[in-house]
C-alpha atoms as a printed R data frame, in Angstrom:
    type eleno elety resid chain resno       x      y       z
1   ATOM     1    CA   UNK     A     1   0.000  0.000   0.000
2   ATOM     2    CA   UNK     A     2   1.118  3.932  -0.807
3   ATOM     3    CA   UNK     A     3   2.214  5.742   1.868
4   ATOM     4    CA   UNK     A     4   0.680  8.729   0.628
5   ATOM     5    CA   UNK     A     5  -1.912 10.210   3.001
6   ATOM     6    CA   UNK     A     6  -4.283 11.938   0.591
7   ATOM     7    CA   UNK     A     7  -7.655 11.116   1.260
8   ATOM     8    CA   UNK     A     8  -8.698  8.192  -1.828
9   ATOM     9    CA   UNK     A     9 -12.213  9.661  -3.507
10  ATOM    10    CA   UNK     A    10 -14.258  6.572  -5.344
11  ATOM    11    CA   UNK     A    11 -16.299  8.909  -7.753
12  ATOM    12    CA   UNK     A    12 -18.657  6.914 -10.354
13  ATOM    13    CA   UNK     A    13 -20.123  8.755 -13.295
14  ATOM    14    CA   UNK     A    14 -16.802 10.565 -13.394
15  ATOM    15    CA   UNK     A    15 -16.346 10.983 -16.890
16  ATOM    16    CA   UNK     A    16 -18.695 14.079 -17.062
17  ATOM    17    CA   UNK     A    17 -21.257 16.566 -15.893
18  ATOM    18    CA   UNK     A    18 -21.551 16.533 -11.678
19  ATOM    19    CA   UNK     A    19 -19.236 13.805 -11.228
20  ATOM    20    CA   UNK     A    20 -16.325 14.843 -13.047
21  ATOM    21    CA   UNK     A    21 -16.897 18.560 -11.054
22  ATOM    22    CA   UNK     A    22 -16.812 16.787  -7.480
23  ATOM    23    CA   UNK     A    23 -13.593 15.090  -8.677
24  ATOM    24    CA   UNK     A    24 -11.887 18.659  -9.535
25  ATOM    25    CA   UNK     A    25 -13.306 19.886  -6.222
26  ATOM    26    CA   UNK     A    26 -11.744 16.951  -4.709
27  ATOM    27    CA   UNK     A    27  -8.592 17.217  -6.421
28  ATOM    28    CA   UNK     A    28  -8.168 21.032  -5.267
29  ATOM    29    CA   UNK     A    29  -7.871 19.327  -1.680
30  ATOM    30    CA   UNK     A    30  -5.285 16.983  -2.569
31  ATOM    31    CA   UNK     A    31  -7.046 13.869  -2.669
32  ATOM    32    CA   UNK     A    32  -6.244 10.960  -4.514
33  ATOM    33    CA   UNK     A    33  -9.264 10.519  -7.094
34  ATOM    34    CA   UNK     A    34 -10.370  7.030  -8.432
35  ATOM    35    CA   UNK     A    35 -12.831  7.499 -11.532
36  ATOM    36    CA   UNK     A    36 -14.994  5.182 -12.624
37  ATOM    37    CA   UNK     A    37 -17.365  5.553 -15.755
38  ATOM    38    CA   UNK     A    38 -17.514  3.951 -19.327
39  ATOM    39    CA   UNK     A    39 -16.474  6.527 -21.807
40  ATOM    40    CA   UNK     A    40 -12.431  6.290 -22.054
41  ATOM    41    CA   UNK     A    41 -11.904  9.979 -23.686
42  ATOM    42    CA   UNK     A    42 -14.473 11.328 -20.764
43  ATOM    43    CA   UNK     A    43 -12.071  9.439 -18.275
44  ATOM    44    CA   UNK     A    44  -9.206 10.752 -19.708
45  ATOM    45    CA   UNK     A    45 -10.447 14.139 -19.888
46  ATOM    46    CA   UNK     A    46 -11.314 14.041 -15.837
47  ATOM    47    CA   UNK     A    47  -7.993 12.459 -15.344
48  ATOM    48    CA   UNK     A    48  -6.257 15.233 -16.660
49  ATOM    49    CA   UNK     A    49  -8.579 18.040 -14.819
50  ATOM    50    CA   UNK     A    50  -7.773 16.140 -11.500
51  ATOM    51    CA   UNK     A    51  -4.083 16.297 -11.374
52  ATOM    52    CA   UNK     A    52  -4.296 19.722 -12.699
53  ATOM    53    CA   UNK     A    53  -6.679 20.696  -9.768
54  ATOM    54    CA   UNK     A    54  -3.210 19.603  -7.632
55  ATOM    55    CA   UNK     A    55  -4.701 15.730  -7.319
56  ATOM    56    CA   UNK     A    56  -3.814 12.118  -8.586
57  ATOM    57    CA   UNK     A    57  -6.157  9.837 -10.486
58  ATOM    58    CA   UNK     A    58  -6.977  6.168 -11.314
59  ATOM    59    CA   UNK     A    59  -8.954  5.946 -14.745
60  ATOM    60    CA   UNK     A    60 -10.969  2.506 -13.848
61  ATOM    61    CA   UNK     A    61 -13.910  2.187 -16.971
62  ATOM    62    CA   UNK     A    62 -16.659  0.139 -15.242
63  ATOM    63    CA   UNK     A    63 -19.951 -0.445 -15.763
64  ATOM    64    CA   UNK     A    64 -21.565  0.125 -12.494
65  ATOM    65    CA   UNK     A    65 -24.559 -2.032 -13.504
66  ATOM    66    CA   UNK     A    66 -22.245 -4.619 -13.282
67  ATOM    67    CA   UNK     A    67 -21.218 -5.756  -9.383
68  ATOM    68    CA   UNK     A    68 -18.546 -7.674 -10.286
69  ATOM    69    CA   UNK     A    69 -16.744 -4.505 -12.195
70  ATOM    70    CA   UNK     A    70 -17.274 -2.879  -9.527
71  ATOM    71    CA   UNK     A    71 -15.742 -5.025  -6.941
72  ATOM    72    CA   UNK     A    72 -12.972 -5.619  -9.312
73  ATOM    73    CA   UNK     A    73 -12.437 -1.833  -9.674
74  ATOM    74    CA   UNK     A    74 -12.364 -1.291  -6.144
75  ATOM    75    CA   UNK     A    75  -9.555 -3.714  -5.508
76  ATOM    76    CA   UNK     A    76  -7.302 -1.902  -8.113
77  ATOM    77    CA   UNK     A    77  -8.558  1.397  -6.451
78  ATOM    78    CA   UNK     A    78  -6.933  0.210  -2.894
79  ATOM    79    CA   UNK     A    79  -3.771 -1.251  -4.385
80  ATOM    80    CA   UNK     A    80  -2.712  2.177  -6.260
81  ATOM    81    CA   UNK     A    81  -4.205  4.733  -3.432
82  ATOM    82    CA   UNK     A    82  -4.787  2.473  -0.011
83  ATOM    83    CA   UNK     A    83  -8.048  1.907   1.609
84  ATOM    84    CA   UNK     A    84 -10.610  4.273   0.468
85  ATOM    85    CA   UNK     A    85 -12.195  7.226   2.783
86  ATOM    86    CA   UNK     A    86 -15.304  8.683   0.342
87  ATOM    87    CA   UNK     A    87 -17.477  6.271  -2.045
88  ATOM    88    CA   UNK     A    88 -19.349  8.812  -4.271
89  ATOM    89    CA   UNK     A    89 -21.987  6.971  -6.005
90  ATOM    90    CA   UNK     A    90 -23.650  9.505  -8.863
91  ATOM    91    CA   UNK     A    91 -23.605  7.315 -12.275
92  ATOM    92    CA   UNK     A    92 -26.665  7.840 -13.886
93  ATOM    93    CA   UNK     A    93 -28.600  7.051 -17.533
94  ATOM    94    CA   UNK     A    94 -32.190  8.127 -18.114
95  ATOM    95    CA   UNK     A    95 -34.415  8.131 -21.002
96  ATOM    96    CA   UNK     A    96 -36.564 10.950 -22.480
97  ATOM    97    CA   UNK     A    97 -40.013  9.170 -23.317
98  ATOM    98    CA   UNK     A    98 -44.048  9.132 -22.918
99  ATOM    99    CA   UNK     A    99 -43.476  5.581 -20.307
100 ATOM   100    CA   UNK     A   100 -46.198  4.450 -22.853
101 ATOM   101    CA   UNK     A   101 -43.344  3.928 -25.694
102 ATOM   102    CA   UNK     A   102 -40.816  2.359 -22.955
103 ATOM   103    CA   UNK     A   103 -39.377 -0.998 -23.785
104 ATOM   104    CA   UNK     A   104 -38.792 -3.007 -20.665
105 ATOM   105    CA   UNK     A   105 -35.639 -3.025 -21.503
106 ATOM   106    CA   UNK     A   106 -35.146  0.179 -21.755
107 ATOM   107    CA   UNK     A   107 -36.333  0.232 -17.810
108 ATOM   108    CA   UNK     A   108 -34.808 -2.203 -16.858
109 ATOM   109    CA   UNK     A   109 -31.489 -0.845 -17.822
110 ATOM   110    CA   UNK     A   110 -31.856  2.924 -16.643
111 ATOM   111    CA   UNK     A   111 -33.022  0.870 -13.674
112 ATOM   112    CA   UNK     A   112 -29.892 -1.084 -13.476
113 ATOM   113    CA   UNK     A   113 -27.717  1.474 -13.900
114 ATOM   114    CA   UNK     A   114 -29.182  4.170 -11.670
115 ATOM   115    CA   UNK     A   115 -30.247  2.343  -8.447
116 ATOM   116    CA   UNK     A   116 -28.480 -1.025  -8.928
117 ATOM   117    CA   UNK     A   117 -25.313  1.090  -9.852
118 ATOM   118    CA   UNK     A   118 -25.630  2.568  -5.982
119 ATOM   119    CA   UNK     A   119 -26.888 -0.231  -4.284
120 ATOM   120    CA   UNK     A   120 -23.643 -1.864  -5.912
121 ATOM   121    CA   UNK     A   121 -21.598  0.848  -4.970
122 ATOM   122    CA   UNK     A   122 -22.508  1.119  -1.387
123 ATOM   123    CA   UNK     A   123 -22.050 -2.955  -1.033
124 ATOM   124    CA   UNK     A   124 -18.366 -2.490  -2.285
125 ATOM   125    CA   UNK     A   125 -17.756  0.196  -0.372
126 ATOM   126    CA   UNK     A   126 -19.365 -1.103   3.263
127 ATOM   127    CA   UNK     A   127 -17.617 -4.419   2.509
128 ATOM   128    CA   UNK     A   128 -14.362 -2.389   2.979
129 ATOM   129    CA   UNK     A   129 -15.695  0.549   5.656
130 ATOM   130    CA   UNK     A   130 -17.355 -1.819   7.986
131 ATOM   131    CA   UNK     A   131 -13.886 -3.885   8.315
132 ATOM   132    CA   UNK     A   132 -12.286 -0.626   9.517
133 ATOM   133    CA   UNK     A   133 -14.982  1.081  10.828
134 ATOM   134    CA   UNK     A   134 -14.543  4.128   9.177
135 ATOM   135    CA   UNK     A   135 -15.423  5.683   5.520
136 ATOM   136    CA   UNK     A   136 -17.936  7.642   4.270
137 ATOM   137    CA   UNK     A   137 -20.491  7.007   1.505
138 ATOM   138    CA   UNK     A   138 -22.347  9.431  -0.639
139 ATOM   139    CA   UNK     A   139 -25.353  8.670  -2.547
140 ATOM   140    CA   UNK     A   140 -26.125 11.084  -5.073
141 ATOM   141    CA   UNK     A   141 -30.194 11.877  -5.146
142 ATOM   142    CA   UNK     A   142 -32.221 13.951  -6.947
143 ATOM   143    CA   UNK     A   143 -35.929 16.688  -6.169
144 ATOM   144    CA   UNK     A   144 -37.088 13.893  -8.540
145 ATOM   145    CA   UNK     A   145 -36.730 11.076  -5.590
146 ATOM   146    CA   UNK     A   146 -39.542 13.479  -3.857
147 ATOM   147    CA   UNK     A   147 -42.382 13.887  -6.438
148 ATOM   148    CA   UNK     A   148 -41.845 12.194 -10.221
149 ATOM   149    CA   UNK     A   149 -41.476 14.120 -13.502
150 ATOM   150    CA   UNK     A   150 -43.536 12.810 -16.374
151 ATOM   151    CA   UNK     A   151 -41.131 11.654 -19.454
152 ATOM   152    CA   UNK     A   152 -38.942 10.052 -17.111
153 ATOM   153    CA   UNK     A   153 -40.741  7.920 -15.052
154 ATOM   154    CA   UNK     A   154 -37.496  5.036 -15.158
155 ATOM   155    CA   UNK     A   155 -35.426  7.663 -14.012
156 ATOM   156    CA   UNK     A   156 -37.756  9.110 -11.128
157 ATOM   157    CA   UNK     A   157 -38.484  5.612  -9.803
158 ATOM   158    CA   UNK     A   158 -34.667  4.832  -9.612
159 ATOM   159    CA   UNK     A   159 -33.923  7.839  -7.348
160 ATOM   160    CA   UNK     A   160 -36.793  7.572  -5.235
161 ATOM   161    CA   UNK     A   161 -35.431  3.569  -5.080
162 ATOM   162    CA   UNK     A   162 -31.807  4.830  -3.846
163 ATOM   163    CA   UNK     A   163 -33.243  7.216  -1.158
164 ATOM   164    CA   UNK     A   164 -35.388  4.294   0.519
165 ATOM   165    CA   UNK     A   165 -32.145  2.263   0.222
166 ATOM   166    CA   UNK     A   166 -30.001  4.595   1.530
167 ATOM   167    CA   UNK     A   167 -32.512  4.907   4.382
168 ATOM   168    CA   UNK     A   168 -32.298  1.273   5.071
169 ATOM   169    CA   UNK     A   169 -28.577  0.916   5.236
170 ATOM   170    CA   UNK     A   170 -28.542  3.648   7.583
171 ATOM   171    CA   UNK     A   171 -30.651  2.160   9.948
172 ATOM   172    CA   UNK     A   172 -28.649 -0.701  10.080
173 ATOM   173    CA   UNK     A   173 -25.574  1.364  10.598
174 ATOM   174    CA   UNK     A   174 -26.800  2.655  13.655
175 ATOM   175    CA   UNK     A   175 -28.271  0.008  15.301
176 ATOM   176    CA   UNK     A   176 -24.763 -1.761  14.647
177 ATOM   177    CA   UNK     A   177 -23.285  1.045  16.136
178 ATOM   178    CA   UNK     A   178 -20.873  1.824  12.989
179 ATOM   179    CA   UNK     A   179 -18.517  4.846  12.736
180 ATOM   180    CA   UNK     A   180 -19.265  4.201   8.880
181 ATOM   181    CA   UNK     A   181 -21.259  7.383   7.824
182 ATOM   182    CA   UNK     A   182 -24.252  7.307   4.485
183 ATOM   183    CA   UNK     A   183 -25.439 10.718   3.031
184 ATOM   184    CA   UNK     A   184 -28.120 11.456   0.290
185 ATOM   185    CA   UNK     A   185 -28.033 14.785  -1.703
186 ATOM   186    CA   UNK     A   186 -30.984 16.001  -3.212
187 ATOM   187    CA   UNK     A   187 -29.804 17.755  -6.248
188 ATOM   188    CA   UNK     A   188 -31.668 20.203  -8.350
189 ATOM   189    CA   UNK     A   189 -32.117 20.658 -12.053
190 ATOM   190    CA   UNK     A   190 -27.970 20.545 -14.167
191 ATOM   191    CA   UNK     A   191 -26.357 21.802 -17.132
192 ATOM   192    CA   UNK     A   192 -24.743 18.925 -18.144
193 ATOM   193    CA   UNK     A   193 -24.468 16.647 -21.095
194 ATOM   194    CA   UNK     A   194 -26.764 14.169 -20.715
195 ATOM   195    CA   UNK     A   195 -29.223 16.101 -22.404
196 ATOM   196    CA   UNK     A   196 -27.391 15.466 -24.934
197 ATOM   197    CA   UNK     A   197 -26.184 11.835 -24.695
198 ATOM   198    CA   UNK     A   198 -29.468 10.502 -23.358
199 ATOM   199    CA   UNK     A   199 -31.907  8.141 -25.240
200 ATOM   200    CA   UNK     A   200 -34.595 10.575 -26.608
201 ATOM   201    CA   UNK     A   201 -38.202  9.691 -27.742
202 ATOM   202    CA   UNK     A   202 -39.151 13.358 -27.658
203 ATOM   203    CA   UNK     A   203 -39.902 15.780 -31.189
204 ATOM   204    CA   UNK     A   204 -37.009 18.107 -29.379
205 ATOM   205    CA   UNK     A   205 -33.842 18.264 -27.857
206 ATOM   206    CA   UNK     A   206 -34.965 17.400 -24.665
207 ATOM   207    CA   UNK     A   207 -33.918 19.776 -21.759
208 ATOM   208    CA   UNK     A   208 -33.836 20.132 -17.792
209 ATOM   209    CA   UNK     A   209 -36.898 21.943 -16.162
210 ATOM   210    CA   UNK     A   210 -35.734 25.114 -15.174
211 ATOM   211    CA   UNK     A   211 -34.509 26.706 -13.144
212 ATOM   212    CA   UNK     A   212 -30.804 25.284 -13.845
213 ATOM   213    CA   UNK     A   213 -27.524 25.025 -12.008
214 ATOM   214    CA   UNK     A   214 -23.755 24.584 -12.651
215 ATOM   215    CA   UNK     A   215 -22.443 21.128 -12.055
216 ATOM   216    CA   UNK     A   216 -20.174 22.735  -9.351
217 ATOM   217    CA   UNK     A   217 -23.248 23.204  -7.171
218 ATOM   218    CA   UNK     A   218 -23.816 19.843  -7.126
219 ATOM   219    CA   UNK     A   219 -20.156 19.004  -6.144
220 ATOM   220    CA   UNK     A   220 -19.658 21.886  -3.985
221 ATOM   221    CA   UNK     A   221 -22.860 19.717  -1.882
222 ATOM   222    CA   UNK     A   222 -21.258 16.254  -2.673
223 ATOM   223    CA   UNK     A   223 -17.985 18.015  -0.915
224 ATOM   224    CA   UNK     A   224 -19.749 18.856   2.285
225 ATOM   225    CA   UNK     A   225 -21.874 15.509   2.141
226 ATOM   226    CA   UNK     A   226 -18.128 13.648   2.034
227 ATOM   227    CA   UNK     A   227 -17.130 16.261   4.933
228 ATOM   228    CA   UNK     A   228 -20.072 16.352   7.278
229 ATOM   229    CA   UNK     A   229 -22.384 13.513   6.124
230 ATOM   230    CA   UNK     A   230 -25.470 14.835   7.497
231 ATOM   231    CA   UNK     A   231 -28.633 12.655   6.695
232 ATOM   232    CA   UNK     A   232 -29.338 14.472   3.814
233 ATOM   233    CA   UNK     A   233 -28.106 17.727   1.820
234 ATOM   234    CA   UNK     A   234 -30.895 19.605   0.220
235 ATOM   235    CA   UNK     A   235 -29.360 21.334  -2.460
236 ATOM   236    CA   UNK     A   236 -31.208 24.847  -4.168
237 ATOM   237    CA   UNK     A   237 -34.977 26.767  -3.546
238 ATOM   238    CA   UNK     A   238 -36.151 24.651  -6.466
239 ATOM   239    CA   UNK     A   239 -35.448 21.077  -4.723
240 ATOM   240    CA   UNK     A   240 -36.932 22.450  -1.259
241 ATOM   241    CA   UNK     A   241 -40.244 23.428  -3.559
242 ATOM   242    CA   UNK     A   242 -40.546 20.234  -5.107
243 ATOM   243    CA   UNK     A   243 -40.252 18.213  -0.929
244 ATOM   244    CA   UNK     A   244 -42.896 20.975  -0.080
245 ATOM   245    CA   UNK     A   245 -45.015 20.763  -2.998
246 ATOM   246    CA   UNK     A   246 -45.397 17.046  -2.809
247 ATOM   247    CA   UNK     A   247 -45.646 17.170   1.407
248 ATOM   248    CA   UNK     A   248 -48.450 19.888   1.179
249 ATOM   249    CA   UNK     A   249 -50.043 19.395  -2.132
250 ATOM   250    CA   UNK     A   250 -49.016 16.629  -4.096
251 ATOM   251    CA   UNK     A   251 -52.377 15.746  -6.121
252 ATOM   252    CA   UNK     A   252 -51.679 20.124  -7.360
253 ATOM   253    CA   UNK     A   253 -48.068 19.456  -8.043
254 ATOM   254    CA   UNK     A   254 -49.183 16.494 -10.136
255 ATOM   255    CA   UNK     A   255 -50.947 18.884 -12.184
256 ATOM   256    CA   UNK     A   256 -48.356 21.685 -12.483
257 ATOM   257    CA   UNK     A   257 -45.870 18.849 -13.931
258 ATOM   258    CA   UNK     A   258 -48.405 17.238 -15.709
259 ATOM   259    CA   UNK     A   259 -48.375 21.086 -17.551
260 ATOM   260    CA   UNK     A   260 -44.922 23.178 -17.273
261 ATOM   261    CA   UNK     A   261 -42.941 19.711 -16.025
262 ATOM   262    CA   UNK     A   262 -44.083 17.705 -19.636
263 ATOM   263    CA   UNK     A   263 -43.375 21.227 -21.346
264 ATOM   264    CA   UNK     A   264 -40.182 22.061 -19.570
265 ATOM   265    CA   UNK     A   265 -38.269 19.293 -20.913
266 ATOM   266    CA   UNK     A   266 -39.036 20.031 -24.594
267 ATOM   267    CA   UNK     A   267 -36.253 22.681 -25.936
268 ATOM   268    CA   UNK     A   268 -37.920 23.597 -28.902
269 ATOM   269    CA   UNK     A   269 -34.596 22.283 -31.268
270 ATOM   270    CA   UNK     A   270 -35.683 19.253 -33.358
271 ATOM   271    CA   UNK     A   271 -34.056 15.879 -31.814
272 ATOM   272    CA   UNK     A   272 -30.871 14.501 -33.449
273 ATOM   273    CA   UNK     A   273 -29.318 12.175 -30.562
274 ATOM   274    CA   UNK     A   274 -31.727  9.036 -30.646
275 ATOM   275    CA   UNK     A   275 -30.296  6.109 -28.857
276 ATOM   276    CA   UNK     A   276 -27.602  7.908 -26.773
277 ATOM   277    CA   UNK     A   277 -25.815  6.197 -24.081
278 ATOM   278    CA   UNK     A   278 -28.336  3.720 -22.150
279 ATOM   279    CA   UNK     A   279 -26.746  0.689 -23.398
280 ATOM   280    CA   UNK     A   280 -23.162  1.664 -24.303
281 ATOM   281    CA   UNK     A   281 -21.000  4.408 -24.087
282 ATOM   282    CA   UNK     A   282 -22.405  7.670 -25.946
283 ATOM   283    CA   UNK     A   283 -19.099  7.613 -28.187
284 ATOM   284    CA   UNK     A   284 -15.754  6.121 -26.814
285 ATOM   285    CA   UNK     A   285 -13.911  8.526 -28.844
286 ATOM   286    CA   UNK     A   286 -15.315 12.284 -27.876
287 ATOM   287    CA   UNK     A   287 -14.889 13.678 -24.444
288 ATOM   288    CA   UNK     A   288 -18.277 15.718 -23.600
289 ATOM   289    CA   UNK     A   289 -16.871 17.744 -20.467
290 ATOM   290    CA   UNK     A   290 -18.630 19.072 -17.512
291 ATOM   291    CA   UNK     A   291 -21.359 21.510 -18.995
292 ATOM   292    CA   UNK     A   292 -23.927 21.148 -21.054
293 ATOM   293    CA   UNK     A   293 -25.704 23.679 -23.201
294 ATOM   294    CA   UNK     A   294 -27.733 25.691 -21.362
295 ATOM   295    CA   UNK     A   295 -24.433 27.871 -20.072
296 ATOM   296    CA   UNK     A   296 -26.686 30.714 -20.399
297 ATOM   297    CA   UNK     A   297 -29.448 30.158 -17.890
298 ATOM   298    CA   UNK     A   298 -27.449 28.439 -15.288
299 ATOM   299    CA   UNK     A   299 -26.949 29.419 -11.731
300 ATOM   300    CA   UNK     A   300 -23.344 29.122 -10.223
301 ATOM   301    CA   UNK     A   301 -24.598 29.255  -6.810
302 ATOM   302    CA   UNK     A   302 -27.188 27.596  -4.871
303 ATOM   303    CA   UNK     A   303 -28.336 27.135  -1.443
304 ATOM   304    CA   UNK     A   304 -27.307 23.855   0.457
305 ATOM   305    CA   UNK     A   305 -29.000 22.977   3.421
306 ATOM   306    CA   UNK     A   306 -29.443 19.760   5.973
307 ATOM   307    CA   UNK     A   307 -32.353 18.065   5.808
308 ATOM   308    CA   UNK     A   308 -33.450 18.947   9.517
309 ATOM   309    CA   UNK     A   309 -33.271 22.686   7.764
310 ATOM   310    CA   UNK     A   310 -34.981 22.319   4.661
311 ATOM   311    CA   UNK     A   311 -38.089 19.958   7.119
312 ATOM   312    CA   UNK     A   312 -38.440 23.666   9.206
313 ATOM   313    CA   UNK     A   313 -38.668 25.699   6.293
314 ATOM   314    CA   UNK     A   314 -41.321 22.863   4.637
315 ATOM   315    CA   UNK     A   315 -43.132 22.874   7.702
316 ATOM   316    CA   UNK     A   316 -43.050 26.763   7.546
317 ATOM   317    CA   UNK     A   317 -44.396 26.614   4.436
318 ATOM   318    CA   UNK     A   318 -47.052 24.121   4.259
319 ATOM   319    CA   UNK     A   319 -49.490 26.460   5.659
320 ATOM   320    CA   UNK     A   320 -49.008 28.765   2.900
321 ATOM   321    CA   UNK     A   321 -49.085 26.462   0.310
322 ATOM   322    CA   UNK     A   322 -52.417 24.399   1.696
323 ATOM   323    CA   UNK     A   323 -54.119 27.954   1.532
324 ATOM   324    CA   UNK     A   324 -52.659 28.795  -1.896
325 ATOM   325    CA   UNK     A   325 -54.451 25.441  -2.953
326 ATOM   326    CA   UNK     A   326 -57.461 25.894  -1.371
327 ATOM   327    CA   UNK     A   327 -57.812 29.085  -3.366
328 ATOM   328    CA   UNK     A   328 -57.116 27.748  -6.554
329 ATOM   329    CA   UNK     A   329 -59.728 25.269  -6.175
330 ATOM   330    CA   UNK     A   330 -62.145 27.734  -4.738
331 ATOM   331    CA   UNK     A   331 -61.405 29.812  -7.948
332 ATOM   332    CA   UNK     A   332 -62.221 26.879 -10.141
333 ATOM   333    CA   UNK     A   333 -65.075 26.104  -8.615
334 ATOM   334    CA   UNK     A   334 -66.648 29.872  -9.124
335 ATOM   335    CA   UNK     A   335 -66.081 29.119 -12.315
């Protein structure tokens, strides 16, 4: 084993978008990053931001829908950087479609790759934390594990999947009495490329509801989940209105997505990308960064908050919110 003591980061989904930004943000602290995705030019291109940011990296392509990769890749982890302190698990595929034109296949896989791919993750990961009682694990969430988005119901049922997981294992981490911590992060709405990369079913371009943030507001949260580990990091207004909505009024926030969240996702560009990257790599050869397109309209900052926060502003809020509904429906019914 290296001497070095660098903290050693296990960061799936590394190759782009909010994972390869928490491996920077990582790097800028010295640690020693392990990436994991399946693209080689992405990996490549995250290696090389890493040890610029002042860090070393391990380029490991894995398919985290696959549990024996992923043990495998975690044994070449330890042996270049020692036993590993933060498991980030944040690979993700979706698909853009009506779930009436969804093969099962098609679920199956965005299902395989975004919960399995955790569940997978955290088993590697405890297998090694429990044995030295120590080690952190984030889970990277989603608003969408709250209250689902039409158009991607795969997707929405895979997040809400990893939080009750993530709940579970935590439970059994304290009644063992384990020093081995497990944080979720509810991330808001990103500018990055899988907008681009993702299977598509849509007439457009598909595109995230906005509002939008910078992929360094979700590491900047996946940073202080790896720090702190609190039960769960609430990250942006727009995530806190999506818990409240569905807490206070879910059959109303049904019908606003039903409207503005079916809309939302339609960019008004005709589609090009069809089958994008559910089943393979979106293209071995082209590294597609951090960002996505909507550079424009995204927010570099956000506001990240622990869950026992974000409950007291819900709860500060519900009254509000069940007397905003009341008088839409009273409205209605004047009508």
């Amino acid at each position: 084993m290296p001497e070095n003591p660098s903290q050693h980061v296990v960061i799936t989904g590394a190759s782009a978008g909010a994972g390869r930004a928490a491996a920077i943000a990582f790097a800028r602290q010295g640690a020693n990053v392990t990436l994991l995705a399946r693209g080689r030019a992405g990996l490549e291109g995250a290696k090389g931001d890493v040890e610029t940011a002042g860090g070393r990296a391990l380029i490991i392509p894995a398919d985290v829908a696959d549990a024996e990769a992923v043990e495998a890749a975690a044994e070449q982890a330890e042996h270049a950087f020692g036993p590993i302190d933060v498991w980030v698990n944040n690979a993700m595929v979706t698909i853009f479609s009506p779930f009436s034109e969804v093969t099962a296949e098609e679920f199956r896989r965005v299902t395989e790759v975004t919960y399995l791919g955790q569940v997978f993750g955290t088993m590697t990961a405890l297998k090694r934390m429990r044995a030295a009682d120590r080690g952190t694990i984030v889970n990277v969430g989603s608003a969408l594990a709250y209250h689902g988005l039409p158009l991607q119901a795969a997707y929405c049922g895979a997040k809400f999947a990893v939080r009750g997981f993530t709940e579970s294992i935590r439970s059994e981490l304290i009644r063992e009495g384990s020093r081995v911590r497990i944080s979720f992060v509810v991330l808001p709405a990103l500018d990055t490329p899988q907008f681009d990369w993702a299977r598509n079913k849509l007439s457009d371009r598909p595109r995230p509801v906005a509002p939008v943030h910078e992929p360094e507001v979700a590491a900047a949260a996946i940073l202080q989940a790896a720090d702190s580990a609190p039960r769960e990091l609430v990250v942006a207004t727009s995530s806190l209105e999506v818990m409240a909505g569905s807490a206070a009024v879910p059959g109303y926030l049904d019908r606003k997505l039903a409207g503005r969240g079916w809309s939302g996702q339609f960019s008004g560009e005709p589609a090009t990308e069809r089958q994008g990257n559910l089943f393979e790599a979106a293209d071995e050869e082209k590294d597609f960064g951090i960002r996505g397109r909507f550079g424009a309209e995204a927010r570099p900052k956000a506001a990240i908050m622990a869950a026992s926060t974000a409950r007291k502003l819900i709860g500060a809020a519900v009254p509000a919110a069940l007397a905003f509904a009341g008088l839409t429906l009273a409205r209605r019914r004047g009508r």
